[in-house]
C-alpha positions as CSV (number, residue, x, y, z in Angstrom):
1,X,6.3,-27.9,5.7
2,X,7.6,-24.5,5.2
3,X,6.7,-21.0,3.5
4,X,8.1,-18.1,1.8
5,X,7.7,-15.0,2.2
6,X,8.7,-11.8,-0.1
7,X,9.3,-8.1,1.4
8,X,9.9,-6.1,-1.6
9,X,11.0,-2.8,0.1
10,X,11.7,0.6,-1.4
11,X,15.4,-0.2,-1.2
12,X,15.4,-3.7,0.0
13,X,14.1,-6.8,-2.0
14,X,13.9,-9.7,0.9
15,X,12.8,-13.3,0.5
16,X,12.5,-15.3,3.8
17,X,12.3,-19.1,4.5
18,X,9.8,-19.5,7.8
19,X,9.3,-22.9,9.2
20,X,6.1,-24.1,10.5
21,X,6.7,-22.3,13.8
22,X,7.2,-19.4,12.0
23,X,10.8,-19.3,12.7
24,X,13.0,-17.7,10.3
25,X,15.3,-20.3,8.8
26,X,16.7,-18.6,5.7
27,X,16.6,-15.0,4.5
28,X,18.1,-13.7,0.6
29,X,18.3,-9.7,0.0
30,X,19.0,-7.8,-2.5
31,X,19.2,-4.0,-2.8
32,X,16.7,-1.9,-5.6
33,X,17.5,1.6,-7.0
34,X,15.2,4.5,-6.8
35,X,16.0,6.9,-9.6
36,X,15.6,10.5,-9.3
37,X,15.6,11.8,-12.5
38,X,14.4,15.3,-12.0
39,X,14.5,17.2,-8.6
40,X,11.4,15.2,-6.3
41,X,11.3,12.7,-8.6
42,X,11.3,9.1,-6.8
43,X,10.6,6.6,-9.5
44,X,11.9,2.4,-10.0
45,X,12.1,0.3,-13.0
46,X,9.2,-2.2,-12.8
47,X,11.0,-4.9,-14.7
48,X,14.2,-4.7,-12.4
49,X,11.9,-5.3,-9.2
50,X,10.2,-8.3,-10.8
51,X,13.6,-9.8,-11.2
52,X,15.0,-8.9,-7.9
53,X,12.1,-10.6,-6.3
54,X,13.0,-14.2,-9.0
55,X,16.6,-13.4,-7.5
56,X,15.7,-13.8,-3.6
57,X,13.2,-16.6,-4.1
58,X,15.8,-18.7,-6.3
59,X,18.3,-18.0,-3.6
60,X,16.5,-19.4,-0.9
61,X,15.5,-22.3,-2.4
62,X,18.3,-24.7,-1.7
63,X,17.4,-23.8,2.5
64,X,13.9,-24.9,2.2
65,X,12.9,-27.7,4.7
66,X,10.3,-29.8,3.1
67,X,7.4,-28.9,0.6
68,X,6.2,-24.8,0.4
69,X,3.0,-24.2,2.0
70,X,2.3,-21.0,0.3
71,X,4.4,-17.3,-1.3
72,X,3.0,-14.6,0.8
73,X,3.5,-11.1,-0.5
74,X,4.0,-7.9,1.3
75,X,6.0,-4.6,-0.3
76,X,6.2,-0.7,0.2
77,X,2.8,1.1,-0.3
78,X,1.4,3.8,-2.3
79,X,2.9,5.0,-5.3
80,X,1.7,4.3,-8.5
81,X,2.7,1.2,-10.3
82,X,0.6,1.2,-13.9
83,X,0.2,-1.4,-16.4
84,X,-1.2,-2.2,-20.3
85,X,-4.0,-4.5,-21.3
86,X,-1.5,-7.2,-21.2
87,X,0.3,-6.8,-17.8
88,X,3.6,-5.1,-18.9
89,X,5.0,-1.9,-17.3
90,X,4.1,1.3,-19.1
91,X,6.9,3.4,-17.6
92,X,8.4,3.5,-14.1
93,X,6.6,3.2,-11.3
94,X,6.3,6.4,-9.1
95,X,7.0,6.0,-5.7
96,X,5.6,6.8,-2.5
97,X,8.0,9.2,-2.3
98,X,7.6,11.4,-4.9
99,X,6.8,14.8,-5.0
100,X,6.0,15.9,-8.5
101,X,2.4,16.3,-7.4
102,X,2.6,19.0,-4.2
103,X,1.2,21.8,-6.3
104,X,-2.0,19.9,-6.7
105,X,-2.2,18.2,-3.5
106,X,-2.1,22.3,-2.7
107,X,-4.6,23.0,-5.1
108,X,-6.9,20.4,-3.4
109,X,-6.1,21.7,0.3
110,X,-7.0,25.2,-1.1
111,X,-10.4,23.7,-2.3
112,X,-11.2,21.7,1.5
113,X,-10.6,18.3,-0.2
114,X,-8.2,17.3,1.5
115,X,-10.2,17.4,4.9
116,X,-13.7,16.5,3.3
117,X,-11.9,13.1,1.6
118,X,-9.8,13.4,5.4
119,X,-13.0,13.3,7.2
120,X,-14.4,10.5,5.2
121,X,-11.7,7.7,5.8
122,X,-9.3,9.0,7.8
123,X,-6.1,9.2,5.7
124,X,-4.6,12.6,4.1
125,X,-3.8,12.5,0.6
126,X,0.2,13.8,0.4
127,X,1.8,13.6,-3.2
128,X,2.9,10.1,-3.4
129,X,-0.8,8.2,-3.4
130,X,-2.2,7.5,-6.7
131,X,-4.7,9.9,-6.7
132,X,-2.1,13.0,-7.0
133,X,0.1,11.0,-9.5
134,X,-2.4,10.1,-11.7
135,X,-3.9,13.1,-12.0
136,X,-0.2,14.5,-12.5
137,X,-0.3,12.1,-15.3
138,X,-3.2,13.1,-16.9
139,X,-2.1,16.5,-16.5
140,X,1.6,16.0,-17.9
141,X,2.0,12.8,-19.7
142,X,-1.9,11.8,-21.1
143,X,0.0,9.3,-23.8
144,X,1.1,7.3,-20.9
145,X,-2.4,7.3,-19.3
146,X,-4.1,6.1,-22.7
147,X,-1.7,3.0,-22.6
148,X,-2.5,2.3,-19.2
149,X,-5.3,-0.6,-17.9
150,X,-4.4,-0.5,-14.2
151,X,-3.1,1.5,-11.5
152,X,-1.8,-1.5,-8.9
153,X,0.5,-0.7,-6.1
154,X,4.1,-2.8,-5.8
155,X,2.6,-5.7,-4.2
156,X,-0.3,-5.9,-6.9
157,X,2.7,-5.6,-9.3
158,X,4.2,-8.5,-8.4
159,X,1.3,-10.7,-7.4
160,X,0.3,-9.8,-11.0
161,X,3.3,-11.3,-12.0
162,X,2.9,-14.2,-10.1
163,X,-0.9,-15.0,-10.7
164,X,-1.8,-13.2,-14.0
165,X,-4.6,-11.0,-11.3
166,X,-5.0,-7.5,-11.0
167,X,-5.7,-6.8,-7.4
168,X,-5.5,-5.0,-4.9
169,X,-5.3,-5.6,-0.9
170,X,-7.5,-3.8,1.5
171,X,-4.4,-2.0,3.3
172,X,-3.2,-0.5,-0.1
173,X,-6.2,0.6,-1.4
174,X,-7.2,2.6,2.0
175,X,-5.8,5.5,0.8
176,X,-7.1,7.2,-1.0
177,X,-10.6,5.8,-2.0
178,X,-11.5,3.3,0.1
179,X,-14.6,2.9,2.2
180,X,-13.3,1.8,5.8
181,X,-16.9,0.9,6.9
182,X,-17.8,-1.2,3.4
183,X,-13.7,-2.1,2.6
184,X,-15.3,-0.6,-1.5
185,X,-14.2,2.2,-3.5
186,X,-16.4,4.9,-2.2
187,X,-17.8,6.7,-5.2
188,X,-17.8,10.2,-3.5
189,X,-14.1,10.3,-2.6
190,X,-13.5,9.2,-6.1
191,X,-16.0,12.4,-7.3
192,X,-14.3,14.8,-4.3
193,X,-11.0,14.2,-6.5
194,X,-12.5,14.7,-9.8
195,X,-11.2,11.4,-10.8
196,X,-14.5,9.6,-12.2
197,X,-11.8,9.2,-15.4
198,X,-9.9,7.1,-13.5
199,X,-12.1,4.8,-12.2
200,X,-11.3,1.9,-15.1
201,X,-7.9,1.6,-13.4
202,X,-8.1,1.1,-10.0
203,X,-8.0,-2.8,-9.3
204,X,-10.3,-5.1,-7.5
205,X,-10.3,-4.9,-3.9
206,X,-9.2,-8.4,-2.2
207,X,-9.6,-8.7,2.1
208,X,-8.4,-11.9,3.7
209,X,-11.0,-14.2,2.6
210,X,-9.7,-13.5,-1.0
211,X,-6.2,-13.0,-0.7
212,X,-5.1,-16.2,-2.2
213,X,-4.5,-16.7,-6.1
214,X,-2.3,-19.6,-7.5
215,X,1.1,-19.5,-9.5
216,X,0.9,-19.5,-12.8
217,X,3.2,-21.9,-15.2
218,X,5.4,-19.2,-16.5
219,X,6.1,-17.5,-12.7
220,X,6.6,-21.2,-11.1
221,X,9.2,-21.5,-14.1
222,X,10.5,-18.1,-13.2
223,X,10.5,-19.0,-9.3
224,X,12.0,-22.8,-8.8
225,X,8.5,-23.3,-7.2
226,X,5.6,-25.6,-8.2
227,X,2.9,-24.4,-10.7
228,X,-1.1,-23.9,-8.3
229,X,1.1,-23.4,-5.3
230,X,-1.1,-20.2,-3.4
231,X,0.0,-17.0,-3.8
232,X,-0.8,-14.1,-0.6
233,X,-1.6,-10.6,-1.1
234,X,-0.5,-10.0,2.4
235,X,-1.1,-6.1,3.3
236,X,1.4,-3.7,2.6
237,X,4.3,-3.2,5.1
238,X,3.3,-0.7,6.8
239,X,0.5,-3.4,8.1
240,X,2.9,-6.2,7.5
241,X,5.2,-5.3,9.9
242,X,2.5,-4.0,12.7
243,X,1.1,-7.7,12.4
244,X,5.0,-9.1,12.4
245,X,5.3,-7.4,15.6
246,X,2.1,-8.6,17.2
247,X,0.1,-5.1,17.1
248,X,-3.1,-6.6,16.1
249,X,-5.2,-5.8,18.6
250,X,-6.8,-2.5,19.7
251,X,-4.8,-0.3,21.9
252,X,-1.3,-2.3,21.0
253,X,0.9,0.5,19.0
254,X,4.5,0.3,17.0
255,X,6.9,1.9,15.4
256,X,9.1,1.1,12.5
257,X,12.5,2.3,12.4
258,X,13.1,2.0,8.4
259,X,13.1,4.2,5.9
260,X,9.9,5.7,7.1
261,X,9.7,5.9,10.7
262,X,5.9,4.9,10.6
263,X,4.0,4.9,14.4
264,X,0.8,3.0,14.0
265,X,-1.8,2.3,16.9
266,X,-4.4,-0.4,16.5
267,X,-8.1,0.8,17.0
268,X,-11.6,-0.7,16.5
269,X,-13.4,0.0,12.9
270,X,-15.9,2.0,15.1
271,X,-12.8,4.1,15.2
272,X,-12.5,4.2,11.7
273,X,-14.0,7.4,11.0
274,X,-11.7,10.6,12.7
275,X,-13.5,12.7,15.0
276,X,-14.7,16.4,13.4
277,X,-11.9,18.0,15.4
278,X,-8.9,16.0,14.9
279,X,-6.3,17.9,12.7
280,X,-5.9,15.8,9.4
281,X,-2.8,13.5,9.3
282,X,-2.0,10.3,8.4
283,X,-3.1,7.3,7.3
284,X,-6.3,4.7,8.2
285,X,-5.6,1.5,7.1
286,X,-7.6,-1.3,7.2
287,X,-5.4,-4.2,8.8
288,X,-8.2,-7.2,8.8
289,X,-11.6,-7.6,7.5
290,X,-13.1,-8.1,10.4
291,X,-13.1,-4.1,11.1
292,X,-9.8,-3.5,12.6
293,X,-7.5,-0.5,11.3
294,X,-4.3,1.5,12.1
295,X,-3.7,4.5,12.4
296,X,-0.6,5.4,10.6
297,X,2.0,8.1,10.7
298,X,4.5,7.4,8.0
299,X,6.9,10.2,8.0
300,X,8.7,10.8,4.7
301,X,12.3,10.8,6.5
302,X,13.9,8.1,8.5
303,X,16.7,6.1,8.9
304,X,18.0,7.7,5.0
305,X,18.6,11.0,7.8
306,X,21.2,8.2,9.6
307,X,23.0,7.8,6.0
308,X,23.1,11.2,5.2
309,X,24.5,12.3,8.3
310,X,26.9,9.5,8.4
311,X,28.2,10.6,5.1
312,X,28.5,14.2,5.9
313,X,31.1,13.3,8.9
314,X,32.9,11.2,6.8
315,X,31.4,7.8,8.8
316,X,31.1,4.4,7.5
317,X,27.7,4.4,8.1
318,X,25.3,4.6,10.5
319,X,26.0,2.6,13.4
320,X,29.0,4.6,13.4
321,X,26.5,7.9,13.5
322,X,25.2,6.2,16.9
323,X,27.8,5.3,18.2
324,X,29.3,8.8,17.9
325,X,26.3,9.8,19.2
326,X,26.8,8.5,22.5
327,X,29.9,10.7,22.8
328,X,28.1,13.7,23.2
329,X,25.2,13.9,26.4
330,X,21.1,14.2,26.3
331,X,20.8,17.8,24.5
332,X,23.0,17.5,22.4
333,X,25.1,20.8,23.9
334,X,22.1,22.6,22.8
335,X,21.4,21.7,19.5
336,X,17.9,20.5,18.4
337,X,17.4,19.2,14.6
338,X,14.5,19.6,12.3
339,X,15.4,16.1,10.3
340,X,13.0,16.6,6.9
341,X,15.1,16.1,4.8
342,X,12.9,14.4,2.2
343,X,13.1,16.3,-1.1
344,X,9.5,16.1,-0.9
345,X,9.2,17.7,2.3
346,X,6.7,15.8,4.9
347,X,3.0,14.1,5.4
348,X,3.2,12.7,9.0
349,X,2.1,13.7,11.4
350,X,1.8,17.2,9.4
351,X,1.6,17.7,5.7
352,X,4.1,19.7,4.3
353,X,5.9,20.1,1.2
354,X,7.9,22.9,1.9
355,X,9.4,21.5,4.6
356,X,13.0,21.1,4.9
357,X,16.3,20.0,7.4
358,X,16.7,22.9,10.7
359,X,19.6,22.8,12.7
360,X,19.3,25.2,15.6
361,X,21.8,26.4,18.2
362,X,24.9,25.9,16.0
363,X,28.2,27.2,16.8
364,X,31.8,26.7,16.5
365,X,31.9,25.3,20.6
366,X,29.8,22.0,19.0
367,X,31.8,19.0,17.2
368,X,31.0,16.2,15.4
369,X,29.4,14.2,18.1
370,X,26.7,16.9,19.3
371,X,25.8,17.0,15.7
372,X,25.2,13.2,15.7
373,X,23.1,13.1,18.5
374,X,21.1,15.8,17.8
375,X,20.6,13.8,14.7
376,X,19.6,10.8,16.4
377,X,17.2,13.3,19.0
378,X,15.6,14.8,16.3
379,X,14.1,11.5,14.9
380,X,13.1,10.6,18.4
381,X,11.3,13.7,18.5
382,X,9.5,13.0,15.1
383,X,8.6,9.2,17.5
384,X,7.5,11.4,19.7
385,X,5.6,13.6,17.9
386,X,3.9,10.8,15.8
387,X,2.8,9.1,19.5
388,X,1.7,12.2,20.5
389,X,-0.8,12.9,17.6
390,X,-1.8,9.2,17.4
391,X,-2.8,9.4,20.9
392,X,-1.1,5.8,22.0
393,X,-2.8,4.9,25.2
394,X,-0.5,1.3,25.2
395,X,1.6,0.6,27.8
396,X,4.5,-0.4,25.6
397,X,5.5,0.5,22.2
398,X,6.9,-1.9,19.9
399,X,9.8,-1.3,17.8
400,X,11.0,-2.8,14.2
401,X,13.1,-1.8,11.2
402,X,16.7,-1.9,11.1
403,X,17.3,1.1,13.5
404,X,15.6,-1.2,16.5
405,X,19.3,-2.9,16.8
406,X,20.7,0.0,18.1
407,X,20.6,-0.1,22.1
408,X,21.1,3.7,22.0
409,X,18.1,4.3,20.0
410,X,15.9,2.4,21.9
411,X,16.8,3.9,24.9
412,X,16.5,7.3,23.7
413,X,12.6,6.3,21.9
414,X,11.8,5.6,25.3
415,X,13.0,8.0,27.1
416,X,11.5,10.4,24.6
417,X,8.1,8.9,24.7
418,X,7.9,7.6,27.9
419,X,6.9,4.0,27.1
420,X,8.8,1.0,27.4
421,X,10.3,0.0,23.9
422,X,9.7,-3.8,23.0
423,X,11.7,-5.2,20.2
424,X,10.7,-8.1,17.9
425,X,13.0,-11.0,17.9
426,X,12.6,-11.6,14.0
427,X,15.0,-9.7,12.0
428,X,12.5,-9.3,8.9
429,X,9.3,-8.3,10.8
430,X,7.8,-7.0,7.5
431,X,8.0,-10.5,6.0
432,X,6.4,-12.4,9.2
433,X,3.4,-10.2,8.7
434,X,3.4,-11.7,5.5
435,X,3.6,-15.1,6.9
436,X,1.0,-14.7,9.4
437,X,-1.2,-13.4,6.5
438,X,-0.5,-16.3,4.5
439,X,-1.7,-18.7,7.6
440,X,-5.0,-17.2,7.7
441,X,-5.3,-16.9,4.1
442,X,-4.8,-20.1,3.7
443,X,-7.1,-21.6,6.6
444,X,-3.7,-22.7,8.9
445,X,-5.1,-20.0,12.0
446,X,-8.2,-18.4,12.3
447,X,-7.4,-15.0,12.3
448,X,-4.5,-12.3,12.9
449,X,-4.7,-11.8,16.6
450,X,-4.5,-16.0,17.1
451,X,-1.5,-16.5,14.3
452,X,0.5,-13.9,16.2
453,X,-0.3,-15.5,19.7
454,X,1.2,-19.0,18.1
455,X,4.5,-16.9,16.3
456,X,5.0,-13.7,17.6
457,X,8.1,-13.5,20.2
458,X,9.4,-10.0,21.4
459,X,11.8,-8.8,24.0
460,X,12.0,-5.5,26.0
461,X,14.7,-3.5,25.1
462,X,14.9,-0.2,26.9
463,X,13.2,1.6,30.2
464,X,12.5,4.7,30.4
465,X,14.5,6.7,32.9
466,X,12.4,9.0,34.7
467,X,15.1,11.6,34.8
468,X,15.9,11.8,31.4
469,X,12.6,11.5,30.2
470,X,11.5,14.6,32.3
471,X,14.6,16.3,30.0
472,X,13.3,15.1,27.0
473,X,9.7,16.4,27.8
474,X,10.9,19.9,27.7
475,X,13.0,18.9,24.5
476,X,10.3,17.8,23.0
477,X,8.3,21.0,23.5
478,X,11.2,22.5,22.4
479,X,11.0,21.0,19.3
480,X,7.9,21.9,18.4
481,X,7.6,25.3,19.0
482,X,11.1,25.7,16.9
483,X,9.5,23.9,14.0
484,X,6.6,26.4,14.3
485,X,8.7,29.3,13.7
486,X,11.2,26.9,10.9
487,X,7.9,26.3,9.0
488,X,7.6,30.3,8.4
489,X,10.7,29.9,6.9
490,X,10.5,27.0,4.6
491,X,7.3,28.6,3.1
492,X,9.6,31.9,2.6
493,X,12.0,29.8,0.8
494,X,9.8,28.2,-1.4
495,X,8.2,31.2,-2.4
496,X,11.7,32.4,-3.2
497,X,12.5,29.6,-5.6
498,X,14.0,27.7,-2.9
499,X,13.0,24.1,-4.2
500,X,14.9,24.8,-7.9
């Protein structure tokens, strides 16, 4: 026996052959565009992501060993993916990455939403949930709000496809309506937004007793796979990949090194809730239905930072970056980098929309290689800074993502933090969260924490070194106080037309 099991990432489409270990035996990628057709803009073609997804699944077909269990689903989260009455795109989806909706998100800090919806379920809205975008939408294009039935997220997209069912997982629809304590839409938060309108469109709500639909004829034609085969609406990767690397219980903590750097820590649903004093940040994501969440920190910039600096020194790409990096010493001859370079500024663990790339301490003594590792410090610092504010009491933080190959990095995330770094030893961690979903879903393990006991293998990968990571304290203070004084700036050069 065998399953599959889909990632479909924000740049990544991935379709992975797992064994009944739950080793990987075959993996098929192909790469997705995001267009951005007006500054902030982060949008994909829904149809082209469908197809990607046939591509992977038809690709790994010939590896398969023996009869498909199940097709477990995971993809990138929030966003807005919106369909007709008969289950066909009515424009591009808009991406979690979006930022055509930071004047209202404003407008609804300026009123105290943000914190009373914050204080409610523990995630801060930023502009690429659904709530901002649609009411963007209704704002700005109403004709394409008429035509719409549902407002699904890319893995309700393509399990839509799949099963001919609009739903929704629990992890997806925690932000930005979702009851933690009841796992329902929660009809205050929905009122708080001023979004009773939109109620018609938001999908049912499916947990893991219900995450299970089957293929339909047309799809299993589409596929190469057999028609009632179960389908998995696994949770979305940011949960995917926390239960890929075995974070399922309270107290265990990761960190994905993709194109969000997303720190999560596992707590108990009594947790749920934020205290009345905690600054508002991230997400709360429910991650089973028996009452465990995450707290998330998905920061809008990651390893993209890598590829842009890469390509501004003329590198290949970014293991080049790092290993330029490691040229230069811990400090990076002075310099410290601010790396937000998101067009849409940032949401974790601060929301910002203004916010925008620093470089401090620059000067004509510092070459190529101090600016590459102050690159690569920089993110570290975000780690850091994410840890910080999600108040990791683990002794060990796991790592994921394509960034957790790098030696350098993981050395450097933990002398930063202070923790040992663990690394996975699956190469698609998003997609064996998936898999591990699909086991439950499907009655082959009785629950997240006992799947990942059975299939979960890690390594460690870096010490911290207590020298360094006494250096990288002060850094890190450092750091923060400079983006204090940067933020004064950005909000100068917005107000100045800085954003175009």
């Amino acid at each position: 026996m065998s399953a599959l099991a889909v990632d479909v990432g924000t740049s990544m489409i991935k379709t992975v052959v797992f064994d009944d270990t739950g080793t990987e035996v075959a993996v098929a990628r192909q790469a997705t565009e995001v267009r951005r057709p007006r500054p902030g803009w982060a949008e994909q073609d829904m149809t082209a992501v469908w197809e990607a997804v046939v591509d992977t699944v038809r690709q790994v077909l010939p590896t398969v060993p023996g009869p498909v269990r199940f097709l477990a689903l995971t993809a990138q989260g929030d966003g807005c993916w919106l369909v007709d009455d008969r289950g066909e795109p009515t424009g591009p989806a808009v991406l979690w990455s979006d930022g055509r909706a930071a004047g209202i998100v404003e407008r609804w800090r300026g009123t105290g939403v943000l914190e009373r919806a914050f204080r409610h379920n523990g995630s801060l809205t930023f502009p690429g949930l659904p709530n901002a975008i649609l009411t963007w939408l209704a704002e700005h294009d109403p004709d394409r709000l008429a035509r719409s039935r549902a407002a699904l997220y890319c893995g309700g997209w393509v399990f839509l496809r799949c099963t001919g069912e609009r739903a929704v997982d629990e992890s997806d629809a925690s932000a930005p309506f979702l009851d933690l304590g009841t796992r329902r839409y929660a009809p205050e938060l929905v009122e708080a937004f001023g979004m009773e309108w939109a109620r018609p469109l938001l999908p049912e709500v499916r947990g893991d007793d219900r995450r299970a639909g089957t293929l339909t004829a047309a799809a299993a034609a589409r596929l190469g796979l057999p028609a009632g085969l179960p389908v998995v609406l696994a949770p979305y990767d940011v949960a995917a990949t926390a239960i890929g690397v075995g974070a399922t219980s309270p107290g265990q903590a990761c960190t994905i090194l993709g194109t969000t750097l997303c720190t999560e820590v596992v707590r108990n649903g009594s947790a749920a809730r934020p205290a009345g004093t905690e600054e508002p940040s991230g997400l709360t994501v429910a991650l089973d239905s028996a009452g465990t969440v995450l707290r998330a920190f998905p920061t809008l910039a990651g390893t993209e930072v890598l590829g842009w600096a890469a390509r501004l020194l003329g590198l290949a790409g970014p293991r080049d970056l790092v290993e330029l990096a490691g040229r230069s010493g811990p400090g990076a001859g002075g310099l410290v980098f601010l790396p937000y370079l998101s067009p849409a500024g940032e949401r974790a663990p601060f929301l910002d929309g203004d916010a925008r790339g620093t470089v401090w301490g620059l000067s004509l003594e510092h070459g190529p290689a101090d600016i590459a590792r102050a690159v690569l410090e920089g993110l570290s610092y975000v780690i850091a800074d994410c840890v910080a504010v999600a108040g990791v009491g683990a002794g060990e933080l796991r790592v994921c993502g394509g960034g957790a190959s790098s030696p350098l990095w993981c050395q450097l995330i933990a002398d930063v933090t202070g923790l040992p770094v663990v690394r996975s030893a699956d190469t698609e961690v998003g997609a064996k969260g998936a898999f591990l979903s699909g086991m439950v879903a499907t009655g082959a393990a009785p629950d997240l924490a006992t799947a990942a006991a059975r299939h979960v293998r890690v390594r460690t990968a870096a010490e911290p070194a207590p020298e360094q990571a006494r250096r990288y304290a002060a850094g890190f203070a450092d750091f923060r106080d400079l983006r204090a004084v940067a933020r004064r700036g950005w909000a100068r050069w917005a107000g100045q037309g800085g954003k175009g």
